[in-house]
C-alpha positions as CSV (number, residue, x, y, z in Angstrom):
1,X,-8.6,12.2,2.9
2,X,-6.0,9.9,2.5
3,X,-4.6,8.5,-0.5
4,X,-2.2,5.4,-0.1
5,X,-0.5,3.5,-2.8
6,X,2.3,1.2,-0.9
7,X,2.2,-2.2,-2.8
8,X,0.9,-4.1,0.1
9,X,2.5,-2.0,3.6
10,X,-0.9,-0.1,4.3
11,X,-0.7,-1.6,6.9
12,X,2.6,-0.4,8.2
13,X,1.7,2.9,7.5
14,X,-2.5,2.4,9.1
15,X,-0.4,1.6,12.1
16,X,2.6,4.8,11.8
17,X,-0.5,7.2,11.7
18,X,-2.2,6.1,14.5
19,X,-2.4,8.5,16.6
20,X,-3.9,11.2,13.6
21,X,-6.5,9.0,12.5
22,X,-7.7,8.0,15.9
23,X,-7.7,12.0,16.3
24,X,-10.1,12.2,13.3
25,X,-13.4,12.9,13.3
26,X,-14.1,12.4,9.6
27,X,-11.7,10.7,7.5
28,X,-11.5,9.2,3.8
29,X,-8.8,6.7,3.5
30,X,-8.3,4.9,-0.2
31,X,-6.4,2.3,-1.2
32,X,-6.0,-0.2,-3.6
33,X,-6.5,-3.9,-1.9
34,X,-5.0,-7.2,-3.1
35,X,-5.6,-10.2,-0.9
36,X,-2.6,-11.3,-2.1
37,X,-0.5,-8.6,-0.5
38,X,-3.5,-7.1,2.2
39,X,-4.2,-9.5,5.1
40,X,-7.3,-9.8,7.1
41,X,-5.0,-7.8,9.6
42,X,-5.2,-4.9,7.5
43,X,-9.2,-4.9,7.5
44,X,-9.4,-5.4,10.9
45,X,-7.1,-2.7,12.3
46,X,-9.2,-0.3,10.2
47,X,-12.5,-2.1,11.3
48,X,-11.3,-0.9,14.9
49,X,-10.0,2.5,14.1
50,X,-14.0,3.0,13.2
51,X,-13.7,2.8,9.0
52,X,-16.5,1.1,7.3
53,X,-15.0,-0.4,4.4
54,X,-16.6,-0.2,0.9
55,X,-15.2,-1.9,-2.4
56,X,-15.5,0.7,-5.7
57,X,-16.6,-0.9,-8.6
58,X,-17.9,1.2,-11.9
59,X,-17.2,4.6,-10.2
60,X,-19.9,3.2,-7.1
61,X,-19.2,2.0,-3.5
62,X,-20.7,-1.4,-2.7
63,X,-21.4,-3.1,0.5
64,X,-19.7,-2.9,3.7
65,X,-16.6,-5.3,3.6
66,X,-15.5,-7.1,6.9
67,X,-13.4,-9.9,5.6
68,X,-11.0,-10.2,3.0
69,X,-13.0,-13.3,1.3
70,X,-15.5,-10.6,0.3
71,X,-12.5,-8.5,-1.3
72,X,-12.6,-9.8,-5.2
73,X,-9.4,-11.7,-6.7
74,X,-7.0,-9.7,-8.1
75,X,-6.4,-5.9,-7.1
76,X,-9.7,-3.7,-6.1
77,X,-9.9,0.2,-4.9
78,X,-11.0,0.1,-1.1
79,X,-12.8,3.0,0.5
80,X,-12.6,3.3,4.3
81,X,-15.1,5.8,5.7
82,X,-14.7,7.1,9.4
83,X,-17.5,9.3,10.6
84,X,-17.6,9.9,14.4
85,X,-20.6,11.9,16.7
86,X,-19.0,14.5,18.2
């Protein structure tokens, strides 16, 4: 699991630890999400690393995110869930 809390460069470091998480089998990655300060770009580099994305809301995941319009306003704890077949 990895926990990232970079005001908005998740994206910076999705992209520095490449080469571990494509490595990965199983992987937890959580971050807090603002569409102010995550872009699309964000989503999608996870969406092709092979994360589904999940919002948490009440202590719950909910629905599979694709594109930042789904992400609520204001800031919102993401869940990205990679599970591979070996």
């Amino acid at each position: 699991m990895i926990k990232i809390d970079a005001e908005g460069s998740e994206l910076d470091i999705i992209r520095g630890a490449e080469n571990i998480i494509s490595s990965s089998n199983e992987l937890i990655i959580i971050y807090e999400i603002n569409r102010e300060l995550s872009g699309q770009e964000l989503l999608d580099a996870l969406n092709s690393l092979g994360f589904k994305l999940f919002i948490v809301k009440d202590g719950k995941l909910f629905s599979s995110i694709h594109k930042l319009d789904s992400v609520p306003r204001g800031t919102s704890n993401l869940v990205a869930v990679k599970q591979t077949k070996n």
